[in-house]
TIDRENBA-451082 format. One line per field, with one value per residue: residue number from 1; residue in three letters; z, x, y of N, C-alpha, C, O in turn. Coordinates in nm, 4 decimals, always signed. Last residue first. Example, Ala and Ser with C-alpha at 12.3 -4.5 7.8 and 13.67 -1.06 7.14 Angstrom:
2
nr	2:1
rest	Ser:Ala
n_w	+0.7080:+0.7800
n_u	+1.2850:+1.3190
n_v	-0.2250:-0.5690
ca_w	+0.7140:+0.7800
ca_u	+1.3670:+1.2300
ca_v	-0.1060:-0.4500
c_w	+0.7870:+0.7800
c_u	+1.2900:+1.3200
c_v	+0.0030:-0.3300
o_w	+0.8039:+0.8465
o_u	+1.3409:+1.4236
o_v	+0.1138:-0.3319
//
This chain:
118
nr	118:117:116:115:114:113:112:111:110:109:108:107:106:105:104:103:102:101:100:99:98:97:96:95:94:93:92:91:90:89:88:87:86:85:84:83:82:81:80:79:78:77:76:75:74:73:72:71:70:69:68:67:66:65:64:63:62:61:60:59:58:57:56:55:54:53:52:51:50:49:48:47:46:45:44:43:42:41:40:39:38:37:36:35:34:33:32:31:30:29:28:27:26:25:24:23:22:21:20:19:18:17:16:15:14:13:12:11:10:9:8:7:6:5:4:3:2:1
rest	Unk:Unk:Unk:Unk:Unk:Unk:Unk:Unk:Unk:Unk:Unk:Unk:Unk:Unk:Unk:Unk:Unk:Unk:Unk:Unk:Unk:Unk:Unk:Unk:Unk:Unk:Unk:Unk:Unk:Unk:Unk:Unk:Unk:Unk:Unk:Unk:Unk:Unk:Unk:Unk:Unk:Unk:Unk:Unk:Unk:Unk:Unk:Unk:Unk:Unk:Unk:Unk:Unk:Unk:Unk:Unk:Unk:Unk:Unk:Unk:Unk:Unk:Unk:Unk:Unk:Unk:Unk:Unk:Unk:Unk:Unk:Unk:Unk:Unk:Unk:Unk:Unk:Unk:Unk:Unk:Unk:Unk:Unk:Unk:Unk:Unk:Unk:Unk:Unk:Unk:Unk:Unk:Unk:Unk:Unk:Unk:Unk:Unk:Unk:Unk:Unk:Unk:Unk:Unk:Unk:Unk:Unk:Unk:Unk:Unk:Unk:Unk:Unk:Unk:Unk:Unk:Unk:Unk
n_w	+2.3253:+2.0227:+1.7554:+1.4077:+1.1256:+0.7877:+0.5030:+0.1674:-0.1461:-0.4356:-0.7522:-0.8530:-0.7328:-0.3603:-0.0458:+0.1805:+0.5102:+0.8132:+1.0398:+1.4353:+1.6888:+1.8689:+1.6612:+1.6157:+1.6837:+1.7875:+1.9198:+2.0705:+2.2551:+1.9994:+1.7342:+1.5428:+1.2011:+0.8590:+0.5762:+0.2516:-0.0440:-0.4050:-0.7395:-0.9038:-0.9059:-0.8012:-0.5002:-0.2307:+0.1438:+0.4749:+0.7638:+1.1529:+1.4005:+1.4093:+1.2202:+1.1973:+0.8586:+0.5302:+0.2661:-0.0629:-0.3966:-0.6471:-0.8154:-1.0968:-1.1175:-1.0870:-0.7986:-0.6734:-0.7685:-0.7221:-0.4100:-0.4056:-0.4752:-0.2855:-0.0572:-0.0829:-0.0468:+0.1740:+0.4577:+0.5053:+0.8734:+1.1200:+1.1501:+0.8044:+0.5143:+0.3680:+0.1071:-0.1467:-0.1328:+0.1894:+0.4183:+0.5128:+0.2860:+0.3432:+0.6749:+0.8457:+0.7999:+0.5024:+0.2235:-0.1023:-0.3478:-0.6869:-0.8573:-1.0117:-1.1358:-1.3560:-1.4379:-1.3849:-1.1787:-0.9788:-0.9550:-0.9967:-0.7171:-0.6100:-0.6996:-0.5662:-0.2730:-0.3216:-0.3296:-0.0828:+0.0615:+0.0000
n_u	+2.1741:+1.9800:+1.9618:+2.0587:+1.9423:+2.0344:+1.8418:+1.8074:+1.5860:+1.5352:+1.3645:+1.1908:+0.9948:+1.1346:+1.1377:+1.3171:+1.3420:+1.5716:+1.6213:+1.7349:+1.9209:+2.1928:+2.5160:+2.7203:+2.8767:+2.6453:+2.4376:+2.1465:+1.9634:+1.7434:+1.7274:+1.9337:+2.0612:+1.9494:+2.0355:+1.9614:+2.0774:+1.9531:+2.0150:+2.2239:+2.5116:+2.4271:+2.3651:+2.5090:+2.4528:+2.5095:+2.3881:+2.4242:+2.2511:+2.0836:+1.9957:+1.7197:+1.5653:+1.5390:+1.4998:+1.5839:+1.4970:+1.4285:+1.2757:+1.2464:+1.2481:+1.4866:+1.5168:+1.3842:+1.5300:+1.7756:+1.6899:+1.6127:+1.8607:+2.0215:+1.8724:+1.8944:+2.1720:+2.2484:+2.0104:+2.0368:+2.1547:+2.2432:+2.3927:+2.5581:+2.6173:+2.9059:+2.8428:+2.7234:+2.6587:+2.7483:+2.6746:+2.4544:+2.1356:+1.8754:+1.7882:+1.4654:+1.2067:+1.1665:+1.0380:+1.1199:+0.9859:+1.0051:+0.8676:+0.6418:+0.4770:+0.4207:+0.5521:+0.5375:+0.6876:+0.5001:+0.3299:+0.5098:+0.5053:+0.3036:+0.2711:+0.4749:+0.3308:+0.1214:+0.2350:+0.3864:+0.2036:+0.0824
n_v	+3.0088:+3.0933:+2.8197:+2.8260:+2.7633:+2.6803:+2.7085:+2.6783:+2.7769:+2.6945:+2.8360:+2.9965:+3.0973:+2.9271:+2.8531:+2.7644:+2.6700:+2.6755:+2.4835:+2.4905:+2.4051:+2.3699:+2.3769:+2.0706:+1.8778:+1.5950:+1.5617:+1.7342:+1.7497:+1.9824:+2.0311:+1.8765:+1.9054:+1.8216:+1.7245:+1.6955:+1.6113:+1.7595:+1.6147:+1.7056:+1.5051:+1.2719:+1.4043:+1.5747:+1.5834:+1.5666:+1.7422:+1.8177:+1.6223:+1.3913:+1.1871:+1.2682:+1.4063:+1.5305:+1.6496:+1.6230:+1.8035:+1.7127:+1.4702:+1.3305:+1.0550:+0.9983:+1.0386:+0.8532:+0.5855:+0.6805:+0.6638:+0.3912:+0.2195:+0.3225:+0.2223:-0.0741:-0.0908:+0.0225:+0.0801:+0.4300:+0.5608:+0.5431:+0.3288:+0.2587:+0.0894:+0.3667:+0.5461:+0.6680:+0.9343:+1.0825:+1.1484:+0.9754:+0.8945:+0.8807:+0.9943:+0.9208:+1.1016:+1.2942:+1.5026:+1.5862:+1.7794:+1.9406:+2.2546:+2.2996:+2.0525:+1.8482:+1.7050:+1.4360:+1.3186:+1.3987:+1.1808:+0.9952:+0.9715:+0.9217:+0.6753:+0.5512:+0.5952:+0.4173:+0.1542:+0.1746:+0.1495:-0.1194
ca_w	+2.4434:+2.1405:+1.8459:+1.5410:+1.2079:+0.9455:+0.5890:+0.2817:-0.0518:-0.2901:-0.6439:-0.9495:-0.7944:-0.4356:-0.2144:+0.1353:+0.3615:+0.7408:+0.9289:+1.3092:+1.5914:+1.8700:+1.8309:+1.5654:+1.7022:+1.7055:+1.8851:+1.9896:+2.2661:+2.1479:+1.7892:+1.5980:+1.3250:+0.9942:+0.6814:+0.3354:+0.0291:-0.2895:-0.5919:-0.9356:-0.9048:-0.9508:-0.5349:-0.3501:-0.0208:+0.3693:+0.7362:+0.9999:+1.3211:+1.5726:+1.2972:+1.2706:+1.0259:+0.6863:+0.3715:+0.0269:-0.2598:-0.6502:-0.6900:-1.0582:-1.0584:-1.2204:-0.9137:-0.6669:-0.8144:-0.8195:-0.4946:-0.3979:-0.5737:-0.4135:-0.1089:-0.0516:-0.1833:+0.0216:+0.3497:+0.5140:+0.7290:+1.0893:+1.2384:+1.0020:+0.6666:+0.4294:+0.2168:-0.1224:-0.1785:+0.0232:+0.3727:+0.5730:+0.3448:+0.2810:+0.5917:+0.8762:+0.8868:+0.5528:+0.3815:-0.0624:-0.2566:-0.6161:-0.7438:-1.0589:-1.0578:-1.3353:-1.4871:-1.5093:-1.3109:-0.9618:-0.9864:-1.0761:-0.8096:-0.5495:-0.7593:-0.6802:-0.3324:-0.2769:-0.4431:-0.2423:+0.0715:+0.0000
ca_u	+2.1751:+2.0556:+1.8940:+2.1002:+1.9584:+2.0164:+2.0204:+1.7822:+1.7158:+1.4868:+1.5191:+1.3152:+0.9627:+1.0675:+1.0666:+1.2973:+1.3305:+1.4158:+1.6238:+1.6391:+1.8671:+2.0419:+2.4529:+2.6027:+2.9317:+2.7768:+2.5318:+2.2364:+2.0394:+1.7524:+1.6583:+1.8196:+2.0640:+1.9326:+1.9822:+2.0097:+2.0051:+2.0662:+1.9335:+2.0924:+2.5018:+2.4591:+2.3308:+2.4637:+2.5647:+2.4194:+2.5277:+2.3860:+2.3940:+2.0898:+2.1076:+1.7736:+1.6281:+1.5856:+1.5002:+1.5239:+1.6003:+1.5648:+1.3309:+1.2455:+1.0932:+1.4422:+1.5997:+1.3762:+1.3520:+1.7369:+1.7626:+1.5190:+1.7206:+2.0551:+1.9636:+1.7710:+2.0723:+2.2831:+2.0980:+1.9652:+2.1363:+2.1788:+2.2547:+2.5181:+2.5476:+2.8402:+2.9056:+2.7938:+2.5427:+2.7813:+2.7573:+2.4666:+2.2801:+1.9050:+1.8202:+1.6031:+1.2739:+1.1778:+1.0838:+1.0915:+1.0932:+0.9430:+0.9580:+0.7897:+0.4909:+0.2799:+0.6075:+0.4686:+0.7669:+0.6377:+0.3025:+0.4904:+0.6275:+0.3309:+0.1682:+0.4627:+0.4711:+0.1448:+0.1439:+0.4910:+0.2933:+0.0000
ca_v	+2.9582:+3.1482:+2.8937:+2.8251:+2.9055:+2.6205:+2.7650:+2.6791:+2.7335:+2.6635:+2.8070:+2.9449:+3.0524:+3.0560:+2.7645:+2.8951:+2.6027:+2.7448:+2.4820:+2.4629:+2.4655:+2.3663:+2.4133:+2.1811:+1.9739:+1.6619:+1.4808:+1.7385:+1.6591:+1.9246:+2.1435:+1.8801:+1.8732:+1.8750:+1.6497:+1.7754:+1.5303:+1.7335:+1.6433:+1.6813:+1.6670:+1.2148:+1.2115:+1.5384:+1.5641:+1.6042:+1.6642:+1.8825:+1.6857:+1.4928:+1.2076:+1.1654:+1.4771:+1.4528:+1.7028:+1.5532:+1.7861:+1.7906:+1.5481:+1.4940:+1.1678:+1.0243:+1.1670:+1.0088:+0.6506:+0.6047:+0.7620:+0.5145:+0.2164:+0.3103:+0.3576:+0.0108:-0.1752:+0.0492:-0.0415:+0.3143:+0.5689:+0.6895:+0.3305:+0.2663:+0.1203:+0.2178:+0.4958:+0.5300:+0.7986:+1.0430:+1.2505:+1.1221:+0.8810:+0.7636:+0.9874:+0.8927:+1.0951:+1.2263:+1.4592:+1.4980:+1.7578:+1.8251:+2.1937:+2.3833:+2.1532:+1.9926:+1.8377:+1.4591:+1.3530:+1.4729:+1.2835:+0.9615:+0.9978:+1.0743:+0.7477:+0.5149:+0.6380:+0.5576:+0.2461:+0.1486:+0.2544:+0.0000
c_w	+2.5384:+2.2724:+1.9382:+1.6837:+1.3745:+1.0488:+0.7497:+0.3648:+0.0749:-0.2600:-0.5154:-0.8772:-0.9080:-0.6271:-0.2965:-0.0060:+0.3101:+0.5800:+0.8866:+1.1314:+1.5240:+1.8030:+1.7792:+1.7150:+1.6747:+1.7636:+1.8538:+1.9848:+2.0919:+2.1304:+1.9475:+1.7151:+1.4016:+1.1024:+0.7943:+0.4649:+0.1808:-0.1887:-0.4807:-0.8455:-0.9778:-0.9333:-0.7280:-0.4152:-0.1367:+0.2031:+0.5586:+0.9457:+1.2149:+1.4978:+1.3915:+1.3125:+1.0882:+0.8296:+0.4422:+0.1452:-0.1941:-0.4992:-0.6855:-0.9673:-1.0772:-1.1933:-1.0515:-0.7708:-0.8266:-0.8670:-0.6200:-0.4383:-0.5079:-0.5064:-0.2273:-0.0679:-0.2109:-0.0781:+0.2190:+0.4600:+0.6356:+0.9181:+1.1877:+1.0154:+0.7659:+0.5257:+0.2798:-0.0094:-0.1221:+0.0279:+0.2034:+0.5254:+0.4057:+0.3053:+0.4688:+0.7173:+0.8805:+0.6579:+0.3968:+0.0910:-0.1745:-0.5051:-0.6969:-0.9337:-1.0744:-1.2252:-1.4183:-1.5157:-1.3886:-1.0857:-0.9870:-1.0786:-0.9104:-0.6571:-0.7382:-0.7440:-0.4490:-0.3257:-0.3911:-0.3683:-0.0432:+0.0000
c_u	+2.1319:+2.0367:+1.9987:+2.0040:+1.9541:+2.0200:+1.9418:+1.8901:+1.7195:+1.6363:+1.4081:+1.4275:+1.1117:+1.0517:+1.0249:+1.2292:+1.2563:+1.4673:+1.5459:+1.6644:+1.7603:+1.9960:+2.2881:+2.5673:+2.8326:+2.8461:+2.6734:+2.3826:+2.0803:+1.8813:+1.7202:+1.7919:+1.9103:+1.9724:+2.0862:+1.9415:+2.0481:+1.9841:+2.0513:+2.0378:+2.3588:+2.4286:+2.3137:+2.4920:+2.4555:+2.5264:+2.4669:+2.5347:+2.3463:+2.2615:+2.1737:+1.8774:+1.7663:+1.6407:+1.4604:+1.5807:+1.5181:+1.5904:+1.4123:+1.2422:+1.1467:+1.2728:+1.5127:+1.4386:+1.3051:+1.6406:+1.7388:+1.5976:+1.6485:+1.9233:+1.9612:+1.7590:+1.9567:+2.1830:+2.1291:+2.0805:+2.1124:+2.1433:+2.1783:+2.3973:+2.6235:+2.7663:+2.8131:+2.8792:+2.6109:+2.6612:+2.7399:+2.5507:+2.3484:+2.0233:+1.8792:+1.6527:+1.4357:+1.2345:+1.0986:+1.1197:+1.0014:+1.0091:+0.9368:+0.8774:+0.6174:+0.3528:+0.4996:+0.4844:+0.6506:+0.6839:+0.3758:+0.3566:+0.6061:+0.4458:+0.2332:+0.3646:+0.5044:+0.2209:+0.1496:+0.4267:+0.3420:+0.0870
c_v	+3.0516:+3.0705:+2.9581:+2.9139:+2.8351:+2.7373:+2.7338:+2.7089:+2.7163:+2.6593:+2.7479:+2.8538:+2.9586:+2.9829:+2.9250:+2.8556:+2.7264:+2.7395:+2.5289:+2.5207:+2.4739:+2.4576:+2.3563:+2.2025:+2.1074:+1.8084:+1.4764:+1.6026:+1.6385:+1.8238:+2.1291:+2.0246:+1.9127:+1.8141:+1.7387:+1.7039:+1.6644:+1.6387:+1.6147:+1.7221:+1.7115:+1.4302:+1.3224:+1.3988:+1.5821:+1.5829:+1.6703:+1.7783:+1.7280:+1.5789:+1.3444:+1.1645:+1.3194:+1.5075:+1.5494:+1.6092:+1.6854:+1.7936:+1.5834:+1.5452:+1.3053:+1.0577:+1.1131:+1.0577:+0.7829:+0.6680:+0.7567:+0.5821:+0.3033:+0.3264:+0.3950:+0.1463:-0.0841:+0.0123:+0.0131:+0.2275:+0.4357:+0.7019:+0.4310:+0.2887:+0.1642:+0.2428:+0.3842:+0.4798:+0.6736:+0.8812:+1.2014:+1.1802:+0.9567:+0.7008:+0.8761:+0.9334:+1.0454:+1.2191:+1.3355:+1.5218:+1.6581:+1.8085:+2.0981:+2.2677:+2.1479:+2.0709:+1.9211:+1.6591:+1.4051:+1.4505:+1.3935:+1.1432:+1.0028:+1.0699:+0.8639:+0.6323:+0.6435:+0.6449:+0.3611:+0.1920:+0.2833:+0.1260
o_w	+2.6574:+2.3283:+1.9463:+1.6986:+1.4368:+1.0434:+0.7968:+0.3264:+0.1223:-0.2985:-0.4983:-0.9204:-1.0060:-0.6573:-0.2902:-0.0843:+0.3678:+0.5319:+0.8904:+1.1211:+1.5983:+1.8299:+1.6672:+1.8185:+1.7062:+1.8839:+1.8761:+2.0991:+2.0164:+2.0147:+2.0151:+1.7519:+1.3484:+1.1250:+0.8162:+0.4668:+0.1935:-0.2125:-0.4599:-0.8362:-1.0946:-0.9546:-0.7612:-0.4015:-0.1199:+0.1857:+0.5203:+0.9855:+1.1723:+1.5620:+1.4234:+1.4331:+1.0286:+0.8792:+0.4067:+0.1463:-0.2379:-0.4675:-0.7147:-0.9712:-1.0684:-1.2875:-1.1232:-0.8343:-0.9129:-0.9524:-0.6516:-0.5606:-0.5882:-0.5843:-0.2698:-0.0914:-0.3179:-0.1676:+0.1502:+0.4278:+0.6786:+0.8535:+1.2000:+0.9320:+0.8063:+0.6071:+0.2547:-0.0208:-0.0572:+0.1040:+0.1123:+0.5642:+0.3603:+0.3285:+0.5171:+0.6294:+0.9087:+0.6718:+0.3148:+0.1079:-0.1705:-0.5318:-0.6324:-0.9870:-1.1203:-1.2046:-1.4252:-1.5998:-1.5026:-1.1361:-0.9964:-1.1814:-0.9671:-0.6884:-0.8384:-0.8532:-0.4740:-0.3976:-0.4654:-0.4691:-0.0987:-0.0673
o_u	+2.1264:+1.9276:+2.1061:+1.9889:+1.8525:+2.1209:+1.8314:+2.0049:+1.6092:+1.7378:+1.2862:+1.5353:+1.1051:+1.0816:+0.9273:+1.3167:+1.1632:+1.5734:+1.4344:+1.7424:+1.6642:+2.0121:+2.2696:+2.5714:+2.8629:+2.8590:+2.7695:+2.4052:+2.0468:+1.9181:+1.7445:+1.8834:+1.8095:+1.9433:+2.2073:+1.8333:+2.1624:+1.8722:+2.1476:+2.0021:+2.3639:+2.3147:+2.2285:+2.5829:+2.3350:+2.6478:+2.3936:+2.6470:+2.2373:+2.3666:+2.2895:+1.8928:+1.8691:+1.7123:+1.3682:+1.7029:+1.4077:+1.7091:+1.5089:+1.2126:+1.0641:+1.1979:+1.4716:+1.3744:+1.2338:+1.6315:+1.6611:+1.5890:+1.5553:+1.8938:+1.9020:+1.6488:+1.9252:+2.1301:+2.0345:+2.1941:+2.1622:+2.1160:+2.0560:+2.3074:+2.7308:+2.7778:+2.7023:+2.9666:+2.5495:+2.6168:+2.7214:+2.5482:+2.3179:+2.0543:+1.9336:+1.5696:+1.5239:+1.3237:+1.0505:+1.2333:+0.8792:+1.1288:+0.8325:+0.9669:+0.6917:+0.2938:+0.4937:+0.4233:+0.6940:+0.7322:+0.3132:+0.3159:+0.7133:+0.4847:+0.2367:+0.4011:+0.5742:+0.1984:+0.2249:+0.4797:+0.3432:+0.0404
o_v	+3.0205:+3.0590:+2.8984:+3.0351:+2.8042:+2.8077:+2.7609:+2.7312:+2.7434:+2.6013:+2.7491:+2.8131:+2.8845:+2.8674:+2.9997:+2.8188:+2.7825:+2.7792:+2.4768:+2.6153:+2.4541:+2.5767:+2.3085:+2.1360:+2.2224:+1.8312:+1.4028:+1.5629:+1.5473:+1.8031:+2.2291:+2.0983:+1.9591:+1.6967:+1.7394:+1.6452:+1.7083:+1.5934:+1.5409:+1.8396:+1.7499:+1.4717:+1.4049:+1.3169:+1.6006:+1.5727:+1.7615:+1.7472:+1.6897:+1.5791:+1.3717:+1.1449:+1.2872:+1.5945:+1.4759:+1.6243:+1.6530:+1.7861:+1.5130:+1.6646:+1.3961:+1.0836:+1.2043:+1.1414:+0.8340:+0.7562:+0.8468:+0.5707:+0.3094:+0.4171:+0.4942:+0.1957:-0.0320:+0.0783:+0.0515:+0.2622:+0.3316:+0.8031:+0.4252:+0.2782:+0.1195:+0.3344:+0.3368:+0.3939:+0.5889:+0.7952:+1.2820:+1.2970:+1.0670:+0.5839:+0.7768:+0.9107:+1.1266:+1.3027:+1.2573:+1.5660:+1.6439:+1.8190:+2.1082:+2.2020:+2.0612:+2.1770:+2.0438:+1.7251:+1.4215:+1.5519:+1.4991:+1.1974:+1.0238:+1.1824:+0.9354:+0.6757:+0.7418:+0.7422:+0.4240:+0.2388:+0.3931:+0.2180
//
């Protein structure tokens, strides 16, 4: 049932009717590059591979993720990016507590992580 879902939401992303396709999600596909190896914060290659895959020839140009409590992120075939937020709380890394404001204008999307004041 998901996989039709999904199948349909992609399939309504390549037929061109809108200027921008993006994708959320919770855990990211990968946290720095398409081709690094499992861990805990990113999926099975196999499984990687073929959504990426699916997304880019849909015409997603970004995917927004959270999970790994760090800002981290790459590009998949210089197309779509994959961007993935640190967290707002119990941070991980070296990012302070934050959030991410997604900017969709008519030619672009951009975005930039804005650090909350301790």
């Amino acid at each position: 049932e998901q996989e039709s879902w999904l199948d349909e939401q992609l399939r309504i992303a390549k037929s061109g009717k809108y200027k921008h396709s993006l994708i959320f999600q919770h855990i990211p596909l990968y946290v720095e590059k398409p081709d690094e190896p499992k861990i805990y914060f990113n999926f099975l290659p196999a499984l990687r591979e073929r959504m990426l895959k699916r997304f880019s020839d849909a015409g997603i140009c970004k995917i927004f993720c959270g999970h790994y409590h760090r800002n981290a992120g790459g590009w998949y075939n210089d197309k779509m990016e994959l961007v993935v937020t640190s967290a707002v709380g119990s941070q991980l890394g070296k990012d302070k507590n934050g959030f991410r404001v997604v900017s969709v204008r008519e030619t672009e999307i951009s975005h930039e992580y804005v650090e909350l004041i301790d």
